[in-house]
RORO-691854 format. One record per atom (N, C-alpha, C): residue number from 1; x, y, z; residue in three letters. Coordinates in steps of 0.02 Angstrom, whole numbers, always signed. Layout:
N
<kero resi="NUM" X="X" Y="Y" Z="Z" resn="ALA"/>
...
//
This chain:
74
<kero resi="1" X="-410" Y="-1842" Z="+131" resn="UNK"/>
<kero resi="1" X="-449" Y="-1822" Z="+73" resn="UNK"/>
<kero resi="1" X="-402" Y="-1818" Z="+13" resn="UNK"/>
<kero resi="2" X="-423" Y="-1845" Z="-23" resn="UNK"/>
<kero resi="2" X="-389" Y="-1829" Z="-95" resn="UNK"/>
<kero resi="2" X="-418" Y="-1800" Z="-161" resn="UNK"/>
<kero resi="3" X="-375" Y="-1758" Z="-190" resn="UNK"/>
<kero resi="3" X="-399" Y="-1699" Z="-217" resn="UNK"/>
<kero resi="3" X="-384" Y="-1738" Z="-278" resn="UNK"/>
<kero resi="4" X="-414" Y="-1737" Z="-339" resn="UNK"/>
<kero resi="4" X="-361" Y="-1748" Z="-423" resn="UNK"/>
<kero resi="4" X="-398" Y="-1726" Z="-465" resn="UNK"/>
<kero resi="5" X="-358" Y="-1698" Z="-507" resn="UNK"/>
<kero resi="5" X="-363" Y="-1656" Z="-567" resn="UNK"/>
<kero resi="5" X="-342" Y="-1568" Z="-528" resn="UNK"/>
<kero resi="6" X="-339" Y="-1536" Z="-600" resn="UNK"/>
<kero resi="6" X="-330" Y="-1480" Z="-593" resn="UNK"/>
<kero resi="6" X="-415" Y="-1429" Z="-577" resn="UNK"/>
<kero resi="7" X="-437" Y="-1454" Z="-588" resn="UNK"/>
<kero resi="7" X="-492" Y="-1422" Z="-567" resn="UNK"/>
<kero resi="7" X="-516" Y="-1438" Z="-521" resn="UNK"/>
<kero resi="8" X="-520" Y="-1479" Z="-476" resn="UNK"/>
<kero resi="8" X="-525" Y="-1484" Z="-407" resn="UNK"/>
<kero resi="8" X="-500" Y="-1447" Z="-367" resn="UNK"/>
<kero resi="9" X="-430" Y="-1438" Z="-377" resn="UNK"/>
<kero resi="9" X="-373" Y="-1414" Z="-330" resn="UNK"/>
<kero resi="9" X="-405" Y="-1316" Z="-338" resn="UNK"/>
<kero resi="10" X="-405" Y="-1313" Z="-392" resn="UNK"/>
<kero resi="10" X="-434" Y="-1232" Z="-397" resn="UNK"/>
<kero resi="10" X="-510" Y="-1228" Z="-372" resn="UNK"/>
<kero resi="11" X="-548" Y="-1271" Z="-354" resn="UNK"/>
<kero resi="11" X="-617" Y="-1272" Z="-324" resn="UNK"/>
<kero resi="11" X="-587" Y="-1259" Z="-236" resn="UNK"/>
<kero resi="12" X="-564" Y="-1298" Z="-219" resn="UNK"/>
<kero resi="12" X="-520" Y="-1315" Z="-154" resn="UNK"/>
<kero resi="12" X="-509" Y="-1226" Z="-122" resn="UNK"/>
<kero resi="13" X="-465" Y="-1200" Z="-182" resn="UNK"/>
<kero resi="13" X="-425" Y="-1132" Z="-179" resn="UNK"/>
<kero resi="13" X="-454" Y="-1107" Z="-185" resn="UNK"/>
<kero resi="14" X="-521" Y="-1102" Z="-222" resn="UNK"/>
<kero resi="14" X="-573" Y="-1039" Z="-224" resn="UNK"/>
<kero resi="14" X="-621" Y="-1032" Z="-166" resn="UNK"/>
<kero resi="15" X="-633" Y="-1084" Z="-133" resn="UNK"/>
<kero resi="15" X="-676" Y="-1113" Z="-76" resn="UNK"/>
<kero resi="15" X="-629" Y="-1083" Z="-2" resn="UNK"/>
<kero resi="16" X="-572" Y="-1121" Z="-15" resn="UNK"/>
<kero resi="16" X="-536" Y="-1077" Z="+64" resn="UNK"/>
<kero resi="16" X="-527" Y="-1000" Z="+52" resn="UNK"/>
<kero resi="17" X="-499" Y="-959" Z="+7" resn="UNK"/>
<kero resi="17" X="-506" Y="-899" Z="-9" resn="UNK"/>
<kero resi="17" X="-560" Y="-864" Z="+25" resn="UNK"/>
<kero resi="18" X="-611" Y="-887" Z="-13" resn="UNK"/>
<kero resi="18" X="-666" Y="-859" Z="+12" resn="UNK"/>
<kero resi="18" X="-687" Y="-883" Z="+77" resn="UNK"/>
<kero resi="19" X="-686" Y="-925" Z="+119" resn="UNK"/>
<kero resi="19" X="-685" Y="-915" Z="+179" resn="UNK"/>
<kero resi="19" X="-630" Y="-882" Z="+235" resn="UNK"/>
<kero resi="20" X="-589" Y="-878" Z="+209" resn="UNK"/>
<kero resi="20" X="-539" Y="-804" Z="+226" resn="UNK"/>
<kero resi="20" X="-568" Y="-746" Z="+238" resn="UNK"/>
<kero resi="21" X="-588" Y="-744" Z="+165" resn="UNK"/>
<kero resi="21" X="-613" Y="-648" Z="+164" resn="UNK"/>
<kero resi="21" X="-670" Y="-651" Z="+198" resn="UNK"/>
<kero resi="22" X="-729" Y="-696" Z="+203" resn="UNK"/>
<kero resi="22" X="-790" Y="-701" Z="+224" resn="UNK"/>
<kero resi="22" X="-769" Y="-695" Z="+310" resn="UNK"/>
<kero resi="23" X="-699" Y="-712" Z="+345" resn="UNK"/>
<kero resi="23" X="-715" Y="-704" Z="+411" resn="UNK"/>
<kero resi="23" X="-693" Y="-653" Z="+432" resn="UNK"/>
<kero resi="24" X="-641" Y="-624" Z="+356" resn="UNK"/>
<kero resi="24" X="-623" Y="-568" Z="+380" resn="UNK"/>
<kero resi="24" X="-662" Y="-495" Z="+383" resn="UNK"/>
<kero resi="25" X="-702" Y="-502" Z="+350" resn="UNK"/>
<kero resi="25" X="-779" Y="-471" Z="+335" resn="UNK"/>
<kero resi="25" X="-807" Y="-463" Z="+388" resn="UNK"/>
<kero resi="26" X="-804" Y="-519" Z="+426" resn="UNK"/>
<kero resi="26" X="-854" Y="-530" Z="+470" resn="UNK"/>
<kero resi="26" X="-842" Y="-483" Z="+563" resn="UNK"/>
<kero resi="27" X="-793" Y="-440" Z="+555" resn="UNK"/>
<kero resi="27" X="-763" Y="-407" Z="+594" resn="UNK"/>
<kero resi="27" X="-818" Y="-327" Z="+637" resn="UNK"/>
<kero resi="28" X="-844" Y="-318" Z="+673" resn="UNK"/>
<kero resi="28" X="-893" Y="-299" Z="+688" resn="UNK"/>
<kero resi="28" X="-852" Y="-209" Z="+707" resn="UNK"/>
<kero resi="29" X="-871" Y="-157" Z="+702" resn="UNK"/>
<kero resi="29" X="-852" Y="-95" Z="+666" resn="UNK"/>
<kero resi="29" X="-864" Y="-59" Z="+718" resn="UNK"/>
<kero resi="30" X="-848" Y="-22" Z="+756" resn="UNK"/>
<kero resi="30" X="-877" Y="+51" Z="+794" resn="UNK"/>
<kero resi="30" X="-895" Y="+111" Z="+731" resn="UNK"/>
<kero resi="31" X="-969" Y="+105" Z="+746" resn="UNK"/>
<kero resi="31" X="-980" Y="+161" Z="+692" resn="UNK"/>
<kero resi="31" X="-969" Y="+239" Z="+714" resn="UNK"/>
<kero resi="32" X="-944" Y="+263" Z="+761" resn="UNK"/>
<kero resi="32" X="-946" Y="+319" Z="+804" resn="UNK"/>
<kero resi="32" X="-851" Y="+344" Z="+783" resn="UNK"/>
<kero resi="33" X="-824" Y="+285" Z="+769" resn="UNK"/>
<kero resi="33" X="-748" Y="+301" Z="+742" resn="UNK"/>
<kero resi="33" X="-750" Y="+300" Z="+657" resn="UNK"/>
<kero resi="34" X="-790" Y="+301" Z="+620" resn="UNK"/>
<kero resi="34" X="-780" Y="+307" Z="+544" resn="UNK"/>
<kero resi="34" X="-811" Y="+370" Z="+521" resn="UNK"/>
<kero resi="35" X="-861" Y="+426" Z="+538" resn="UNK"/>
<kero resi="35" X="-871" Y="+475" Z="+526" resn="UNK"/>
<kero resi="35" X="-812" Y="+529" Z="+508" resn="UNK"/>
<kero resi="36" X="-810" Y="+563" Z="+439" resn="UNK"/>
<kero resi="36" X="-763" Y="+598" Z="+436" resn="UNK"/>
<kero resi="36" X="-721" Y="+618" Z="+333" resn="UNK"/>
<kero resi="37" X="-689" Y="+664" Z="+335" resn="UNK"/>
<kero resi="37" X="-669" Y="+639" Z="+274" resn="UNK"/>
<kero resi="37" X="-590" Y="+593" Z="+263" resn="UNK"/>
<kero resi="38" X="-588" Y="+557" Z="+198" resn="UNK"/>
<kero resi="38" X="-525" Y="+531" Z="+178" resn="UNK"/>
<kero resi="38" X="-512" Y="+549" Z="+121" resn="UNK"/>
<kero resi="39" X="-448" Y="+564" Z="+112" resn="UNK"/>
<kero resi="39" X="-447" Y="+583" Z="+51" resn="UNK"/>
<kero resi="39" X="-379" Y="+562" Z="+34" resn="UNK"/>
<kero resi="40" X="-391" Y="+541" Z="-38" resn="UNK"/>
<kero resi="40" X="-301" Y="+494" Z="-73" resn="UNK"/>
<kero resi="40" X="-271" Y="+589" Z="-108" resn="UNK"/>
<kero resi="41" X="-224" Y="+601" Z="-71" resn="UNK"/>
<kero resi="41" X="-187" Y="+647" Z="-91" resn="UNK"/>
<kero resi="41" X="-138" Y="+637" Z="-171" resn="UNK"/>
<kero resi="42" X="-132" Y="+575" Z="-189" resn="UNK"/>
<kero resi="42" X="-102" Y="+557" Z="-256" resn="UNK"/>
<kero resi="42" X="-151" Y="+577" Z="-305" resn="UNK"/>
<kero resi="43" X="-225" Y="+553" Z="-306" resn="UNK"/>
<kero resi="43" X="-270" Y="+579" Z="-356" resn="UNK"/>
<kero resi="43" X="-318" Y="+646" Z="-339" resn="UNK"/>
<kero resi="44" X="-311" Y="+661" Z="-281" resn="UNK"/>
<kero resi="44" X="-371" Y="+682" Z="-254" resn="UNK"/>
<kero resi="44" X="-432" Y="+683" Z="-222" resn="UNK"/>
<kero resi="45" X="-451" Y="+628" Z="-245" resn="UNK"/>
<kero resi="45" X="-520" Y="+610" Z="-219" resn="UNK"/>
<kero resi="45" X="-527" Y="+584" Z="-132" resn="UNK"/>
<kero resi="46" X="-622" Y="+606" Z="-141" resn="UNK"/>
<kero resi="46" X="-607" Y="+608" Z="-74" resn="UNK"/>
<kero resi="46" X="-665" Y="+585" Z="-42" resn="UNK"/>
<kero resi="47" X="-683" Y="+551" Z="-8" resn="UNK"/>
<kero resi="47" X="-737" Y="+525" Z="+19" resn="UNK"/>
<kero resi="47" X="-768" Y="+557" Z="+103" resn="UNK"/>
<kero resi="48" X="-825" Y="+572" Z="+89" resn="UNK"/>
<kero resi="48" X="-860" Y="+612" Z="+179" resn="UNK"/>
<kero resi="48" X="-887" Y="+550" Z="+201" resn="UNK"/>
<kero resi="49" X="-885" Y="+547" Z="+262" resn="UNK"/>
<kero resi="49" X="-920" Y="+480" Z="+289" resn="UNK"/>
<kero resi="49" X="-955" Y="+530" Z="+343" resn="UNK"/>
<kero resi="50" X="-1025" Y="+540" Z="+347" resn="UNK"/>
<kero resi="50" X="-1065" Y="+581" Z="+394" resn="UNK"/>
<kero resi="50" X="-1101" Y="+510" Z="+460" resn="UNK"/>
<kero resi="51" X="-1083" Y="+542" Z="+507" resn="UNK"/>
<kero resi="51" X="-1123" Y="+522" Z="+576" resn="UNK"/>
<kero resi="51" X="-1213" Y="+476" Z="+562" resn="UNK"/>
<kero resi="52" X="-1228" Y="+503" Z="+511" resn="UNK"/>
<kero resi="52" X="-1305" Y="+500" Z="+508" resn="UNK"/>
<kero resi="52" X="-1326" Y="+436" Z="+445" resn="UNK"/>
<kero resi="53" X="-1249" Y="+422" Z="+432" resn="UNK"/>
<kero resi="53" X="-1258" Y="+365" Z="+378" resn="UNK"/>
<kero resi="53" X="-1237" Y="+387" Z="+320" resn="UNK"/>
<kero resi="54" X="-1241" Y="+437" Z="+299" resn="UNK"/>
<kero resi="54" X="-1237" Y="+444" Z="+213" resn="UNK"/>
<kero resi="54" X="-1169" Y="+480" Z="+197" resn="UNK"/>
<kero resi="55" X="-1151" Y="+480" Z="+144" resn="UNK"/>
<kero resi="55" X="-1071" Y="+477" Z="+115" resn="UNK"/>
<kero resi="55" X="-1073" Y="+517" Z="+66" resn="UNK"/>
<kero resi="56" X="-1016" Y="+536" Z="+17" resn="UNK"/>
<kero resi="56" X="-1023" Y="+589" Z="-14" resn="UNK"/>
<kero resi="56" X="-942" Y="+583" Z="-40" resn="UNK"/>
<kero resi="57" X="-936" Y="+564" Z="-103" resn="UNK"/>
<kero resi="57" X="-894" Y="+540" Z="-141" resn="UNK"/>
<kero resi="57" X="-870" Y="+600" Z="-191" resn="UNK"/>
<kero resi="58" X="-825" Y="+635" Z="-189" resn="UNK"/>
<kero resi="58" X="-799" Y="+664" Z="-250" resn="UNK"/>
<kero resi="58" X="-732" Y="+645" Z="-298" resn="UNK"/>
<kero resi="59" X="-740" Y="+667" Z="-373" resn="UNK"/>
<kero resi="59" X="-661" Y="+649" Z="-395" resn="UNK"/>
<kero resi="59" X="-643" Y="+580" Z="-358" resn="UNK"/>
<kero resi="60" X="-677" Y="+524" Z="-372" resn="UNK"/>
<kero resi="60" X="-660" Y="+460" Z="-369" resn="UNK"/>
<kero resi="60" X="-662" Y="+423" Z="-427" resn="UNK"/>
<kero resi="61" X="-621" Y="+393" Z="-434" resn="UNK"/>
<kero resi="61" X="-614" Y="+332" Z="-512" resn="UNK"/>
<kero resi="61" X="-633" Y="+286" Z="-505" resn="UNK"/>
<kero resi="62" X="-686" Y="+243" Z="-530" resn="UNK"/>
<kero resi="62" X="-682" Y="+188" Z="-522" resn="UNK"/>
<kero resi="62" X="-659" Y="+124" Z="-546" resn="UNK"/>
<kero resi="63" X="-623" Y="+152" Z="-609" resn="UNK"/>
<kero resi="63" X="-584" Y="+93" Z="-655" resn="UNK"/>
<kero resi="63" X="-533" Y="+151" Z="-683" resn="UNK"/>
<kero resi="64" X="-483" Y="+99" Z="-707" resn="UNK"/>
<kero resi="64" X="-434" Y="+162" Z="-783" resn="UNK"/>
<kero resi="64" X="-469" Y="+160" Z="-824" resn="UNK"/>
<kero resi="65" X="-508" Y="+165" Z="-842" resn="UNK"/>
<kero resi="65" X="-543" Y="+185" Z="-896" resn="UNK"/>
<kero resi="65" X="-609" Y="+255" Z="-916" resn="UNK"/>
<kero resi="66" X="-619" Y="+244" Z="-853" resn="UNK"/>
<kero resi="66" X="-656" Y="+324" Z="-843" resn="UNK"/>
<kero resi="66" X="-641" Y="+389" Z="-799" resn="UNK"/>
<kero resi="67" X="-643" Y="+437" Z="-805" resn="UNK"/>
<kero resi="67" X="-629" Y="+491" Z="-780" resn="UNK"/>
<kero resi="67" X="-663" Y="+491" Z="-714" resn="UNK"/>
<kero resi="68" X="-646" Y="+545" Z="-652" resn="UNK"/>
<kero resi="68" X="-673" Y="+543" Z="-590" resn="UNK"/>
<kero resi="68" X="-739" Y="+561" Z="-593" resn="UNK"/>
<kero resi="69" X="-769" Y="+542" Z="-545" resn="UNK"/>
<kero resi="69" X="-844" Y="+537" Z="-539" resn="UNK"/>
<kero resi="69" X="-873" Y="+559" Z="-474" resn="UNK"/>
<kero resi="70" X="-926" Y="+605" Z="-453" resn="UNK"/>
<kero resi="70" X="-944" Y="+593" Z="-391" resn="UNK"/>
<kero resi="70" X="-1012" Y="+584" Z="-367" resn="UNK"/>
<kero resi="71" X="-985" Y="+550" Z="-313" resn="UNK"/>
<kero resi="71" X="-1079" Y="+529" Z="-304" resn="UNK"/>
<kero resi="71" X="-1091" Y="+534" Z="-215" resn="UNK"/>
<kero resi="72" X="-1140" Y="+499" Z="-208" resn="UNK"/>
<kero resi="72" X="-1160" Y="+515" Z="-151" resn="UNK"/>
<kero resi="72" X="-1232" Y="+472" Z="-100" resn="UNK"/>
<kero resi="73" X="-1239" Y="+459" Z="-50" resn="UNK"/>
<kero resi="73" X="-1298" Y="+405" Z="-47" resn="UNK"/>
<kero resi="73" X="-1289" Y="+384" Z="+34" resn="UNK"/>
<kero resi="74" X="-1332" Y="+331" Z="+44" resn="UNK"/>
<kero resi="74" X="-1346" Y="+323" Z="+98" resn="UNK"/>
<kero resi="74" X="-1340" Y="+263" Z="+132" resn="UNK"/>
//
């Protein structure tokens, strides 16, 4: 196969990339081992992961640009 131009070659690279992450995604989870809290001791924040599905987010950032936030859901 032959590739030419520069924009091909970055179609190429955006295409395998993403089938990377897409298989790495694709990794199947014991949900019985993720219940629990985590928390980043550098900022604080801290995330609940409950048994029953729903989560519970405090003092989390989601960009530099805004202050911590918390939320919560299912």
């Amino acid at each position: 196969m032959m590739i030419r131009g520069t924009g091909s070659r970055w179609l190429v690279a955006a295409l395998t990339a993403s089938a990377v992450l897409t298989s790495g995604c694709s990794h199947s989870v014991d949900t019985e081992e993720l219940p629990g809290t985590y928390r980043d001791d550098a900022t604080g924040g801290e995330i609940q992961l409950a048994s029953d599905g729903t989560f519970a987010a405090t003092d989390v950032s989601t960009d530099s640009d805004s202050g911590p936030a918390d939320f919560s859901g299912r």
